[in-house]
N, C-alpha and C positions, 0 to 999 in steps of 0.2 A: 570763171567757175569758183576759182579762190574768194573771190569778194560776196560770190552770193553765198556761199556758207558762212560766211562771215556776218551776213546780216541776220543769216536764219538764230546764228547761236546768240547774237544780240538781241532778235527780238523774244526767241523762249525765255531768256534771263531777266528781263523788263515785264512780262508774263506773268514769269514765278516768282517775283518780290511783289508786285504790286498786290497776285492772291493771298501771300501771304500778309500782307498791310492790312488786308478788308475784313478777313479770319481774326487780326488781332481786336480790329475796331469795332468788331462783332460779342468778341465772346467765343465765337465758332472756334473748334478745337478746343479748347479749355474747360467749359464747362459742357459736355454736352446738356440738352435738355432745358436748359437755363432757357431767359429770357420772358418769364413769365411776370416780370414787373417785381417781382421781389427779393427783394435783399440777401444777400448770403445770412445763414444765421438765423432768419427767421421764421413762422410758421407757415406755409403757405394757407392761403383762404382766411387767418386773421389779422395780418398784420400787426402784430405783437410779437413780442419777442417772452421765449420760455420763460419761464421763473417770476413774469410779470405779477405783483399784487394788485395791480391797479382795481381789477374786477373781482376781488375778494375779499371779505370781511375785515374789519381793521382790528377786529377784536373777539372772544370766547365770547358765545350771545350771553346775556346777562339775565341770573334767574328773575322768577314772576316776582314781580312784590306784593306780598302777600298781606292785608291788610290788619292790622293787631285789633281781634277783638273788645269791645268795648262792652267790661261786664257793670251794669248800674249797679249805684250803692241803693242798699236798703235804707228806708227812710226811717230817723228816730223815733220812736215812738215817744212822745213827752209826755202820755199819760199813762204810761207803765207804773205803776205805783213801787216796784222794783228796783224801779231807776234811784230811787230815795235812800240817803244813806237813813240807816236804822237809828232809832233814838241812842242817846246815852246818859248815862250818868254815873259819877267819877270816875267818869273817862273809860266805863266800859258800855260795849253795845247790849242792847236788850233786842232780840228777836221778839217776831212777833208774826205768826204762822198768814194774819187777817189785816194787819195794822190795826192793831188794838193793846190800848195799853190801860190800865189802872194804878194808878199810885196808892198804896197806902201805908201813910205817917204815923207815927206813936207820936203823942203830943201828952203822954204819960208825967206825972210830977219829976219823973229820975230826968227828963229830958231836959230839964231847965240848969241839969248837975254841970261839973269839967267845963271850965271856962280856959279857951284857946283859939290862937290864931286862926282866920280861916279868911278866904279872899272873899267878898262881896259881891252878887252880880255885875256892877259895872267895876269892877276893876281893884277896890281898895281891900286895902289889909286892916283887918279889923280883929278883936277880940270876941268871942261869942261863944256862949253854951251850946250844947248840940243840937237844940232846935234852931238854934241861927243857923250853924255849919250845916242842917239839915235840909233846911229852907232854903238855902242858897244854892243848896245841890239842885235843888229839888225843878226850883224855878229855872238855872241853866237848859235842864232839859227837857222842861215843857217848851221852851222858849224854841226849843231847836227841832221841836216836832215840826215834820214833813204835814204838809196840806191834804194829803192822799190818808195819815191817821185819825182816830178816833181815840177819846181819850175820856179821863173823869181822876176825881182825887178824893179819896178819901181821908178823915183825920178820926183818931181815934183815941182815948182814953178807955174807960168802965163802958163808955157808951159811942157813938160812930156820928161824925158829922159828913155829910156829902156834900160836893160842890154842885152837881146836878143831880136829878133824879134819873139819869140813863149819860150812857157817853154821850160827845157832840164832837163835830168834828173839830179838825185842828188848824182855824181861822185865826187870823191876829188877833181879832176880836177878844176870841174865846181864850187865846192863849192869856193876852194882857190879862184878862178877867180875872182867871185861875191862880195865875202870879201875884193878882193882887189879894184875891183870897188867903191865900199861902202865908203870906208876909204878915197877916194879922191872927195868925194861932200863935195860943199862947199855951206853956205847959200848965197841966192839971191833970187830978186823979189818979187812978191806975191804969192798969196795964189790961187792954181785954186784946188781946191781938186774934184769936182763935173767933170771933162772931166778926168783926173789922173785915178780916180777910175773906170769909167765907163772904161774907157780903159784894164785895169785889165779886168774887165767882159765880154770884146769883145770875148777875148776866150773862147769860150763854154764850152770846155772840164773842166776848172778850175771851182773848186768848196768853196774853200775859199779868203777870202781875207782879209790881216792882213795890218789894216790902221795905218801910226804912223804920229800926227798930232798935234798941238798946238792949233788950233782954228778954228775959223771960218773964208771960205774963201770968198776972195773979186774979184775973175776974173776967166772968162770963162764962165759964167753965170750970171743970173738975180739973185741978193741975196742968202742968204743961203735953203728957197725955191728952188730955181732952182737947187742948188746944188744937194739936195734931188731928187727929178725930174727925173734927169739926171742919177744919178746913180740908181733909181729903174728903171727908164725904161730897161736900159743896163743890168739888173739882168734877164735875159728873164729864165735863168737855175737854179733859186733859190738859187745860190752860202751865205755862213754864211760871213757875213762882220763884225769880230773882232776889236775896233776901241780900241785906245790906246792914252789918250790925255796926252800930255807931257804936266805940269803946265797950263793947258789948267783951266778957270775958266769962271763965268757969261756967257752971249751968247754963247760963244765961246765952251765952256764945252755941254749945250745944246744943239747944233749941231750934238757935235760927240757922243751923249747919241740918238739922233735920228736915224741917219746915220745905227746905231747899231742896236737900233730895227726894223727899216723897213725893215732887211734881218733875225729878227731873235737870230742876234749877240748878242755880248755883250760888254756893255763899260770900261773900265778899268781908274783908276786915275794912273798915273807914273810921277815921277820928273823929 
């Protein structure tokens, strides 16, 4: 009886550790529910683990690019007549509403007076009466007329010499031509500047008119009134009458300070 109790308590005890061996080798007790193939920790159904980036962006998405419109240039226009620096002479501009210009010279006896320095077309320093220093003005800025002007030169004493019978335009050609006109007046007679200039304004189409003068003139009219007179009447197109007095002083200076404003213009002192 002793010994079979004795096997019975040995075999319940061989039993209850081996259940408990099979329990641990399982998982059973410990976790219930487990054994679903996946890891402590992780998600069930993705096998991944929280906090993962793998499957998300690596970055803030990045704005559109937006592409810089492309505004074309206007094309120059090269026959804008505007484009064209304005004529000058002694170094000031002469507007001219049309590109239109007329010159007119005194080639009076006083102009052959005052012998002084003055620079030469091409470059040298010379001595010369006012018709030199006049001429040499004169010729600078035919020289430097734009192709887009129209142009002409009058010479005048008692009576009025033209270079053409109407302007022409402003080709080398013509320019040479006129330059070499210019360079062969000689002083003589009096002074008519009042029929000279009006003549210049005869043509309508001209809108300035560049006076180069010593003084006040004494023929073709009644006084230097008349002078005045004459030549507003003839401005019937409101042409700018730019006057330009060589050593021109007292009376004489006053004249051509008039002459000036009654169209507008402006008077200039030159040597």
């Amino acid at each position: 009886m002793k010994l079979l109790q004795t096997l019975l308590t040995t075999t319940a005890a061989v039993f209850i550790a081996s259940g408990m061996a099979f329990a641990q080798s399982t998982g059973g007790g410990m976790n219930p529910g487990a054994g679903t193939g996946t890891g402590p920790g992780t998600t069930p159904g993705t096998g991944t683990t929280p906090g993962s980036t793998l499957d998300l962006p690596l970055g803030p998405p990045s704005a559109p690019q937006v592409p810089t419109p492309v505004v074309p240039e206007e094309p120059e226009d090269d026959d804008d007549p505007r484009d064209t620096p304005p004529p000058t002479i002694y170094g000031e501009e002469i507007d001219s509403e049309n590109d239109t210009i007329y010159y007119v010279l005194d080639i009076s006896c006083s102009m052959g007076w005052d012998s002084q320095s003055y620079t030469t077309m091409d470059g040298q320093t010379r001595r010369g009466v006012r018709i030199d220093r006049a001429k040499a003005e004169l010729g600078r800025s035919v020289s430097g007329l734009g192709d887009n002007f129209k142009f002409n030169i009058i010479a005048y004493d008692c009576g009025t010499r033209q270079w053409q019978r109407q302007m022409v335009e402003a080709t080398s050609g013509n320019k040479q031509s006129a330059i070499g006109w210019v360079m062969g007046l000689r002083p003589t007679g009096a002074t008519g500047t009042g029929p000279a200039t009006a003549l210049a304004l005869g043509e309508r189409s001209n809108m300035a008119v560049v006076l180069l003068t010593d003084g006040a003139p004494n023929c073709g009219a009644n006084g230097s009134s008349g002078h005045r007179s004459m030549i507003a009447s003839a401005n019937s197109q409101g042409a700018t009458i730019n006057v330009f007095g060589i050593a021109a002083s007292g009376s004489y200076r006053a004249f051509c300070q008039a002459v000036a404003a009654d169209s507008g213009g402006s008077y200039f002192d030159v040597p």
